[in-house]
C-alpha positions in Angstrom: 80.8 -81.7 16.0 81.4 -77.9 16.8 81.6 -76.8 13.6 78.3 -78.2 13.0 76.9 -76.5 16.6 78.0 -73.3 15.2 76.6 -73.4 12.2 73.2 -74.6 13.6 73.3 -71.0 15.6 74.7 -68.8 13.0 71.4 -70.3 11.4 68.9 -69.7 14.1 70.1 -66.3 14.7 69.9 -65.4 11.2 66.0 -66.5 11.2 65.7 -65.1 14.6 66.5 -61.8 12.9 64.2 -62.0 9.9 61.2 -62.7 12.1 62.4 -59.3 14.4 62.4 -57.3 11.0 59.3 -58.6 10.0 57.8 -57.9 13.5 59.2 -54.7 13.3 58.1 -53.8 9.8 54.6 -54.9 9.7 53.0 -52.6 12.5 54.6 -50.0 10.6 52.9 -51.2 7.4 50.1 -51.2 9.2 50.5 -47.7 10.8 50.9 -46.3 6.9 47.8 -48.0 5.9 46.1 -46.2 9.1 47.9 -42.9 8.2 46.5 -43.0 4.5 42.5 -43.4 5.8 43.0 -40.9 8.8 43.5 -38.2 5.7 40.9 -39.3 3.3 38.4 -36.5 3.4 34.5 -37.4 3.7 31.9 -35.8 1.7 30.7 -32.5 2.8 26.9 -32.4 3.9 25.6 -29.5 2.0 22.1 -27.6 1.6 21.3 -27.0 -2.3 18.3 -25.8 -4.4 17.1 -25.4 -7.5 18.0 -22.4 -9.7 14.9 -20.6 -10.4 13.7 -19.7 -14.0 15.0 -15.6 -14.4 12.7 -13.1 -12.9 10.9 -10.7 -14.5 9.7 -8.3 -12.3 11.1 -7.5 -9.1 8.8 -5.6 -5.2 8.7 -2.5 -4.2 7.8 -1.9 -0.7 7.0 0.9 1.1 5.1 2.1 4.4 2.3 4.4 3.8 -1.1 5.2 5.7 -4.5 4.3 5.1 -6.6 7.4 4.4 -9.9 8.6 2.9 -10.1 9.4 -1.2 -11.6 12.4 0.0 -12.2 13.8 3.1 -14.1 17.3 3.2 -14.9 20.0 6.0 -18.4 20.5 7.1 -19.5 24.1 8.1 -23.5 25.8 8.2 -24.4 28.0 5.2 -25.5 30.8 7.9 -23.8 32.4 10.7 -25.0 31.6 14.2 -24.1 30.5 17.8 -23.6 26.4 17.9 -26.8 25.1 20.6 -25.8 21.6 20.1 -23.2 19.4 18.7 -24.2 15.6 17.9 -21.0 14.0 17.2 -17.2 13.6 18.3 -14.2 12.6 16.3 -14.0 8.6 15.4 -17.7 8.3 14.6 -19.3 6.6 11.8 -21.9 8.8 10.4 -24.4 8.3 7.9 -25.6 10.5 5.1 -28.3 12.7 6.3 -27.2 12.1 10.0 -27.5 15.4 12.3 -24.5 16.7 13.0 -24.8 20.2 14.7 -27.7 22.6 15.7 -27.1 26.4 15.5 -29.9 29.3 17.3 -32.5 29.5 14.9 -34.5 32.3 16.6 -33.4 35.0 14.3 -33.9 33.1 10.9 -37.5 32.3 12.1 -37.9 35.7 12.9 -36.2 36.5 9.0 -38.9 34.2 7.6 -41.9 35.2 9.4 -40.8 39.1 7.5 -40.3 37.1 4.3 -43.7 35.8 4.6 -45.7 39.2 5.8 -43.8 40.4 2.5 -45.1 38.1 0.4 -48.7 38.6 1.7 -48.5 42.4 1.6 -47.6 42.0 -2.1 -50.0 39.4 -3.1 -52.7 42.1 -1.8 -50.9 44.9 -4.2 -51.0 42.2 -6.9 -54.6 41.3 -6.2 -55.4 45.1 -6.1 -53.5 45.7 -9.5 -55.1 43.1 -11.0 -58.9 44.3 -10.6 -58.0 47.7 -11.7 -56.5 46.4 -14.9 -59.3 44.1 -15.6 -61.9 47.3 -14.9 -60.1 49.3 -17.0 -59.8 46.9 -19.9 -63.7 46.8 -19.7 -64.4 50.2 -20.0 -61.9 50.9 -22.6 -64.2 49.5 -25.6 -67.4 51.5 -24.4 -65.4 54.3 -24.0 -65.3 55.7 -20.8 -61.7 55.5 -20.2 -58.8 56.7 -21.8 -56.1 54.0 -23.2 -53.6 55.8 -21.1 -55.3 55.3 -18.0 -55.0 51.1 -19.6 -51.7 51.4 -20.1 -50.7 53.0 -16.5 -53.0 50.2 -14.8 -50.8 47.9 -17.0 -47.6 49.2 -15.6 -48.6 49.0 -12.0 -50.3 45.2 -12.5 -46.6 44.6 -13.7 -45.1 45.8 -11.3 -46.9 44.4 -8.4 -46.6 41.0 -10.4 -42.9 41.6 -10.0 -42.8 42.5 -6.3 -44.8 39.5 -5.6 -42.1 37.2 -7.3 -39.4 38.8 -5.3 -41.0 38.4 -2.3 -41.4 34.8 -2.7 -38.6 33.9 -4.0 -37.0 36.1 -0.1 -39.7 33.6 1.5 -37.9 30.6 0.2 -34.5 31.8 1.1 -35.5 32.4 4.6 -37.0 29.0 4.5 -33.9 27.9 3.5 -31.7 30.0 5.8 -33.9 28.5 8.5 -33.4 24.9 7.5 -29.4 25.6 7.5 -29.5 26.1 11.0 -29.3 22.1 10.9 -25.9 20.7 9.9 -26.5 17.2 8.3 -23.8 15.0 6.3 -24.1 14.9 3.1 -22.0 11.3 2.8 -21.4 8.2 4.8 -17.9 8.5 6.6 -16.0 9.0 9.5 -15.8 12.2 11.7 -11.6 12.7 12.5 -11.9 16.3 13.9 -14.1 18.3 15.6 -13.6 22.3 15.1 -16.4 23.8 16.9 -18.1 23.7 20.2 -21.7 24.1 21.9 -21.9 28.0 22.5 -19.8 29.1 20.0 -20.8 31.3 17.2 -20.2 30.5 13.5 -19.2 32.7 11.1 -20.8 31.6 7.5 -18.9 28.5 6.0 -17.0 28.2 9.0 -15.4 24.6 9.2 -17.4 22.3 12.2 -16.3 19.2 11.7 -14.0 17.4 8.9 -15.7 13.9 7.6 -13.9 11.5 5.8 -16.1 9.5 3.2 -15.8 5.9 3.8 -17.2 5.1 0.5 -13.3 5.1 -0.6 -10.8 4.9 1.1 -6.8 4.5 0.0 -2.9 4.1 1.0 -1.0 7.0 0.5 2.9 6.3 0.0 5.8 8.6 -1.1 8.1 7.1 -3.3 11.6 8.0 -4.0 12.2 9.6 -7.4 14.9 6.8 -8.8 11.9 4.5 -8.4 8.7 6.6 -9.7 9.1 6.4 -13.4 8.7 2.3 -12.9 5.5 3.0 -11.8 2.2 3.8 -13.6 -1.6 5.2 -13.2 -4.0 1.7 -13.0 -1.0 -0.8 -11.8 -2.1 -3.4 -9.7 -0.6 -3.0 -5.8 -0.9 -4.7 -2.7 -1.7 -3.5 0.6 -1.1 -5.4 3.8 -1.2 -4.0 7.1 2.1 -3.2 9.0 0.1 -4.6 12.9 -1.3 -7.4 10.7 0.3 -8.4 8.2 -1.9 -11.7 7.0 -4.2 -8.7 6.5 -4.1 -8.0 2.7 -5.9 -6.1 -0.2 -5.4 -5.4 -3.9 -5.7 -2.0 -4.9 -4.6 0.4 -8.0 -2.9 3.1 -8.7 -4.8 6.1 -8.7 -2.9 9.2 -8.9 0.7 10.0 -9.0 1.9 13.4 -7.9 3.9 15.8 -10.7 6.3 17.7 -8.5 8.4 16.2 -5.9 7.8 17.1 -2.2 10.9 20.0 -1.8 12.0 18.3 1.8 12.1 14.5 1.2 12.4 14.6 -2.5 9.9 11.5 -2.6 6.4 11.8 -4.9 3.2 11.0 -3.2 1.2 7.5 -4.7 -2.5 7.2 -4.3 -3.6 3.6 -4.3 -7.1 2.8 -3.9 -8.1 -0.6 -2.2 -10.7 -2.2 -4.3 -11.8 -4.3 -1.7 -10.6 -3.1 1.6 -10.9 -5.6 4.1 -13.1 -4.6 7.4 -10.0 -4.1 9.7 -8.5 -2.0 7.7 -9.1 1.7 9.2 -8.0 5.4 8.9 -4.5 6.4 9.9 -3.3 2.8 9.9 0.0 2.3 8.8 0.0 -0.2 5.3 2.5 -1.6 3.5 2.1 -1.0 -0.4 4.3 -3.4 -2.2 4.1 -3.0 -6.4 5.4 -5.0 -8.6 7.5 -4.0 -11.7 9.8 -5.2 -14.3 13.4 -5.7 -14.8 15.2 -4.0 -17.2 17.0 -7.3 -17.8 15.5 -10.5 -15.9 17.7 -12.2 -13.4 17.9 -15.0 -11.6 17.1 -14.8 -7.5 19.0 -17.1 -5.3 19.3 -16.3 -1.4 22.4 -14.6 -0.1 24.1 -18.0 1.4 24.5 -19.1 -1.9 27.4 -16.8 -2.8 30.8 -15.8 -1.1 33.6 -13.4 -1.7 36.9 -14.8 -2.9 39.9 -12.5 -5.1 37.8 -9.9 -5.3 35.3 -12.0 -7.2 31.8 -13.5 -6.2 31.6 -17.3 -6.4 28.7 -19.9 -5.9 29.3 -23.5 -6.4 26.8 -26.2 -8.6 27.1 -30.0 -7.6 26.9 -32.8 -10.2 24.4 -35.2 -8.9 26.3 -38.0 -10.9 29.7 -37.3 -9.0 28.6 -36.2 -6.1 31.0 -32.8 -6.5 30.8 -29.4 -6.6 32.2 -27.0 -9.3 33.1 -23.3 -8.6 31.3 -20.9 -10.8 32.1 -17.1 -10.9 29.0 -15.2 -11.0 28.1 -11.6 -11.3 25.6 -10.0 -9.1 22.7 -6.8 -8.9 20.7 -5.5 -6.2 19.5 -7.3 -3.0 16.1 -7.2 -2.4 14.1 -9.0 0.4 13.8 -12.1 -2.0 17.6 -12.3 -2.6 20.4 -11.4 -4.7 19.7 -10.9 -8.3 22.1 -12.7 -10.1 22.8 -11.7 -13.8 25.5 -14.3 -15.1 27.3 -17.2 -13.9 23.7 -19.5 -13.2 21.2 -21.1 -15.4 17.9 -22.4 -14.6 18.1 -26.0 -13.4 21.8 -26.2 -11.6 21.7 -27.4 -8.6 23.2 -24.4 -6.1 24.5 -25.1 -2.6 23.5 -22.6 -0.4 25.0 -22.9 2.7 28.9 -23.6 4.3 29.8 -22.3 0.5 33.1 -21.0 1.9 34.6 -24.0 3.0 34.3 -25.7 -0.6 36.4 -26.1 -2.7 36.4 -26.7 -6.7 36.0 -30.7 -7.3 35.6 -31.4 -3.4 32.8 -34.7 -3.1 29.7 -33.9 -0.7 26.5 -34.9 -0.1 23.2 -34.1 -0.5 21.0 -34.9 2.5 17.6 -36.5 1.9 14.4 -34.5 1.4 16.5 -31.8 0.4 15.4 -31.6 -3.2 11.7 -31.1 -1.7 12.9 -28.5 0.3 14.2 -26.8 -2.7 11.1 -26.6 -5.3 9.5 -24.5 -1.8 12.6 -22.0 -2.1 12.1 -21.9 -5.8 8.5 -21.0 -5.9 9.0 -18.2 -3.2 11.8 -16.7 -5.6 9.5 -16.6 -8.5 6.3 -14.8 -7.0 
C-alpha cells in the first residue's frame, strides 16, 4: 500500500511539472510572436508624381523697366524769354497740344520789316515792269535804242528777284513768329521739365522731354553667357514686378552690340504689342524669354532628389509592389521650375518627391489617395 502511495505522487508531481513548463513556456511563445510583429515595418506614406516628358526649352527671367521706344526733347526753333509754360512732368499730352509760350514782340516786329520789304519791292517790280513794257513798244517804231531794252531788261530782272527774296524773308518771319508757340508734335507723356516762365531760350534749347506713348517697351540687361540664346523678333513676356497677374507679350526689338564696360550685361529692347492699361513709364517689369536646351531634360522639383556617396539619388515606386527602387541620376542647372535632370529618369516613372531620404532600395510604401491627381497638376507646370 505505500509503494503504491508513492508512486501515485512521483506521478502527480511529474504532471504537476509538465503543466509548470508549459505555463512557463507558452507566454514566452507568445512574447516571441509579439516581438516578431512589434519589428515588422509599415509602409511608408510617400508623395509621388509623374515624370514629365523632357523639356525643350527652359525661362529666363530678368527685372527691367518699362520705358518709351522713343522719347525726344522739345525746344523752340527761335530764341526768346519763356511767358508761359502749359505743362508739368507726368502729363499726357496730345499731338498739337500747347506746350510753352515764348515773347513774341520782337518776331512781330521782324515780320512787320519783312512785310514793308516786300511791298517796297513789289513797287520796284511794278516800276520795272512799265518801263520794260514802254520800251519794248518803242523799240519797233524806232525811237529807242535796243540798249536802252536790254538795261530795262536787267533792272525788271532784278527787281523780279528782290521781290522773291523779300517774300520768301516774309514767310520766315511768319514762321519765326509762329515758333514762338511750342506744340507737341506726338501723343506722350511729359517726364521732365527743363525750362521755366521767365527764362530765356537760346535756339533749340531743350524745354521739356516727351515720351511717345504710341510705343512703349521693357528694357532689360542681360548677362553675356546668356545673350547669344537670344534673338531679334523672339517672343517674351512681360509681367509687372507690383502686379504680377499683370502680363503682356512682346518681341524682341533690338539687341545691343557692345557690352556695357561696368556690368558687362547687354541691353534688350522688347516691345509690348499689346501693353495692358496699367502698365506705365518707369515701372519695374519682369521679362521672362523662353529658349532652348542644348539637350532637353527632364524637370522634377528639388524634393525629389537627395545626396548619398557623393552621388544624387531619386527613388521610382512600382505600383504593382507597392516599393520603391533607388535610381542614380545625374543632374544640370536649377531653375525656378526645378532641377533639370539629364539621366537616371524616363517619362512615365512614378517619382517620390518628398521624405526621399529616409527610403531605402526595396522598402514597401504607400501612395495616398488623390495623389496621382495631384501629380498631372505638377506635371503640366513643369512642361510650360
Amino acid at each position: 500500500m505505500r509503494q503504491k502511495s508513492d508512486k501515485y505522487e512521483k506521478t502527480s508531481l511529474a504532471s504537476r511539472k509538465g503543466v509548470l513548463s508549459a505555463a512557463v513556456l507558452l507566454p514566452l511563445a507568445l512574447a516571441g510572436c509579439g516581438d516578431e510583429k512589434v519589428t515588422e515595418i509599415p509602409a511608408r506614406p510617400v508623395k509621388v508624381m509623374v515624370v514629365p516628358k523632357p523639356v525643350t526649352e527652359r525661362a529666363l527671367t530678368y527685372s527691367g523697366v518699362i520705358a518709351p521706344r522713343i522719347e525726344s526733347t522739345l525746344g523752340f526753333r527761335v530764341p526768346g524769354k519763356i511767358m508761359g509754360r502749359f505743362v508739368n512732368v507726368g502729363d499726357t499730352v496730345k499731338a498739337g497740344q500747347k506746350i510753352a509760350q515764348l515773347d513774341e514782340k520782337d518776331l512781330k516786329l521782324a515780320e512787320n520789316s519783312a512785310r514793308a520789304s516786300v511791298a517796297a519791292a513789289k513797287t520796284r517790280f511794278d516800276v520795272a515792269s512799265d518801263a520794260l513794257n514802254r520800251a519794248k513798244f518803242l523799240k519797233p517804231n524806232g525811237f529807242i535804242a535796243q540798249s536802252a531794252v536790254d538795261q530795262r531788261q536787267l533792272e525788271f530782272d532784278s527787281a523780279q528777284s528782290a521781290l522773291n527774296s523779300a517774300r520768301d524773308q516774309l514767310d520766315q518771319a511768319i514762321n519765326a513768329t509762329s515758333y514762338a508757340l511750342l506744340l507737341a508734335d506726338k501723343d506722350g507723356i511729359v517726364t521732365s521739365v527743363r525750362a521755366e516762365p521767365g527764362q530765356v531760350v537760346s535756339s533749340g534749347q531743350a524745354v521739356i522731354t516727351l515720351a511717345h506713348s504710341e510705343d512703349i517697351e521693357a528694357s532689360v540687361a542681360v548677362p553675356e553667357q546668356e545673350i547669344i540664346s537670344l534673338k531679334e523678333g523672339e517672343r517674351a513676356s512681360i509681367s509687372l514686378w507690383s502686379a504680377s497677374d499683370i502680363r503682356s507679350e512682346g518681341k524682341i526689338r533690338e539687341i545691343a552690340g557692345a557690352a556695357n564696360p561696368a556690368s558687362r550685361t547687354y541691353a534688350v529692347r522688347v516691345t509690348i504689342t499689346n501693353p495692358a492699361p496699367e502698365m506705365r513709364i518707369g515701372m519695374t517689369a519682369a521679362v521672362t524669354f523662353r529658349v532652348p536646351h542644348e539637350t532637353p531634360a527632364v524637370i522634377v522639383p528639388v524634393t525629389a532628389l537627395a545626396g548619398e556617396g557623393g552621388k544624387t539619388i531619386a527613388f521610382v515606386t512600382n505600383q504593382d509592389t507597392q516599393t520603391v527602387a533607388r535610381r542614380d541620376v545625374e543632374t544640370g542647372r536649377v531653375s525656378d521650375e526645378g532641377v533639370r535632370v539629364k539621366a537616371g529618369l524616363k517619362p512615365g516613372d512614378i517619382l517620390v518627391t518628398a521624405g526621399v531620404q529616409f527610403l531605402q532600395d526595396g522598402m514597401k510604401v504607400r501612395v495616398p489617395k488623390g495623389a496621382m491627381t495631384e501629380v498631372a497638376q505638377t506635371d503640366g507646370s513643369a512642361n510650360r
